[in-house]
N, C-alpha and C positions, 0 to 999 in steps of 0.2 A: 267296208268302204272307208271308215275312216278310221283305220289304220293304217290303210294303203294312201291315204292321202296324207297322216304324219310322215308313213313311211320318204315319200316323194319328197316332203317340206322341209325334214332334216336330211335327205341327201343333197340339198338345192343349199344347204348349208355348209354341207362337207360334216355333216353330223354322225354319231350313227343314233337309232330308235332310243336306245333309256338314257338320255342326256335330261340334267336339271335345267330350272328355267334360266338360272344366271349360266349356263354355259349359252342355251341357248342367244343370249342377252349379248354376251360376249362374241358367239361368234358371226350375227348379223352386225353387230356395229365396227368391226373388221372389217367383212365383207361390205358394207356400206361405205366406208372410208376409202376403200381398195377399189371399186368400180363405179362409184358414184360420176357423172358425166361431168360436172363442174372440175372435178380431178383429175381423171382419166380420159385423152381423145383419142384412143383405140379403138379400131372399129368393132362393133361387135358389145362393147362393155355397155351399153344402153340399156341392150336387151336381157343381160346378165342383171344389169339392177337392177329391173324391173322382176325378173326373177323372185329375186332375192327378195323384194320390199313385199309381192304377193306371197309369196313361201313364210315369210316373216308374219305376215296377217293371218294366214291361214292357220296357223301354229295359236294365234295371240284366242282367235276365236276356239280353235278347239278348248284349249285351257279355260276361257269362258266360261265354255256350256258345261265344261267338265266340274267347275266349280261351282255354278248352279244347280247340276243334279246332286254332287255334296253337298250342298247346304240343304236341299229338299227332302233327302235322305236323312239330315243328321235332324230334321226336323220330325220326320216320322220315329225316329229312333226312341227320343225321349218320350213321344204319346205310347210306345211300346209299354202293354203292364207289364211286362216281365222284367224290363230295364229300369222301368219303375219301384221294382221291389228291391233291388239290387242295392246293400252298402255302398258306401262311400270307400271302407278297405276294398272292394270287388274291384272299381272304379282304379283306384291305384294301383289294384294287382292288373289290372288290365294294360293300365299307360307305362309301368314300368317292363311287363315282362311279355307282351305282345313283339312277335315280330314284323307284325306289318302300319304302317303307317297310317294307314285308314283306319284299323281297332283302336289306336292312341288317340289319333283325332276327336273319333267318338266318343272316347273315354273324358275326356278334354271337356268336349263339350258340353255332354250328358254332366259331368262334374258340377261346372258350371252354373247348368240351367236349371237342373234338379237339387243341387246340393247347396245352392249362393257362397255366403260368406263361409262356409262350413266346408265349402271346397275348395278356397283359395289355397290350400297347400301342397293339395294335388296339384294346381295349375301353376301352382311356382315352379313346382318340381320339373312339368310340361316345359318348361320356357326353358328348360337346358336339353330337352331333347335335340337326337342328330337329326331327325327329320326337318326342313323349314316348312313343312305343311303343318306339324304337328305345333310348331313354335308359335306360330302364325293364328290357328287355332285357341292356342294357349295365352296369346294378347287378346283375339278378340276376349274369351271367356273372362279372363281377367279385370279386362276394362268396367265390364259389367257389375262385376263383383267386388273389384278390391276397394283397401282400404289404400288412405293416403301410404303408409307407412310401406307397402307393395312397390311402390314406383321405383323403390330403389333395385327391387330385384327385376328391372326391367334396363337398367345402367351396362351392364356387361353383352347385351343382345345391339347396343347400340355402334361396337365394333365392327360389326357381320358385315361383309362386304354385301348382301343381298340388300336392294335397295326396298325390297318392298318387305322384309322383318326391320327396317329403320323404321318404314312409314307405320306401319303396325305400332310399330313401339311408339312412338310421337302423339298418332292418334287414341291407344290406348290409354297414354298418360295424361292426356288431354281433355278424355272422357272421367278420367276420376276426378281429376283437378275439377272438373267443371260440374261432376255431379256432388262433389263434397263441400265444394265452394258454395252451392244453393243450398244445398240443406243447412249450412255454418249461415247462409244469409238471412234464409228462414229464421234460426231462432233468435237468429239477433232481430230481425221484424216481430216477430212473438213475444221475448221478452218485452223491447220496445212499446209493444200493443201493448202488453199487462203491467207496463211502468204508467205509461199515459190513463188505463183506466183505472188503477189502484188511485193516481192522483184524483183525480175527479171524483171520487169516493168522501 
């Protein structure tokens, strides 16, 4: 059922079935330009937009759920004891020499959640991956983990014409700045607290 109804949403597109999302992205705002009512008073192009804006939503929601059940999966994954036992080189031999994009991702993530600061190398290496799931992945894990001195290897992902490894990147970098910045505030409140009570001493 619902592949016949991707099926249907990318021919409504002029698409065929394994298009990425920025084609997708691309060729709805085309076709919105091109038959949008405000632009076009041909008869007929109404109902074509409306097509199109439904076929466009139906697309946006598959992708949704589909990322929902990868995240609920990558979540089982690491309670996995087996994934549990696994090195950190396994984890790398995985993200480098997998060929499917979903074993990276996981690799990525598992990296990440089980390994913290320990795995930031792997997840740098991630962030040059061809996949943009795997990339995408590789900022959230990162965010989480890195260090200031990271952010810079988050500067050349900010090229990519995909808008949403930009926003990745933004918010990733946004996350460390902001968890680094509390901890730097903390011990400057710390220190502070043990000047003020050394004085009173």
């Amino acid at each position: 059922m619902e592949h016949e109804q991707w099926r249907r949403s990318t021919a409504v597109l002029g698409l065929k079935e394994d298009v990425s999302f920025s084609e997708i992205q691309a060729a709805y705002r085309r076709l919105v330009l091109r038959y949008h009512p405000d632009v076009t008073h041909m008869k007929g192009t109404s109902a074509r937009f409306r097509k199109i804006v439904e076929a466009y939503g139906t697309i946006v929601d598959m992708l949704r759920k589909t990322e929902v059940r990868a995240g609920e999966n990558l979540r089982e994954i690491c309670s996995d004891p087996k994934v549990k036992r696994m090195s950190l080189d396994e984890f790398g031999n995985r993200l480098r020499y997998s060929s499917s994009p979903r074993v990276r991702s996981a690799a990525a993530f598992a990296a990440g959640k089980l390994f913290g600061k320990s795995g930031r190398g792997i997840l740098i290496e991630a962030l040059k991956d061809t996949d943009e799931g795997v990339r995408l992945m590789a900022c959230e894990s990162l965010a989480a983990v890195g260090l200031i001195r990271d952010i810079f290897c988050f500067l050349p992902l900010l090229r990519n014409k995909d808008s949403r490894i930009r926003k990745a990147v933004f918010r990733s970098v946004w996350r460390i700045l902001k968890r680094k910045c509390m901890s730097f505030r903390f011990l400057t409140l710390r220190s502070d607290y043990e000047t003020l009570s050394n004085e009173e001493v």
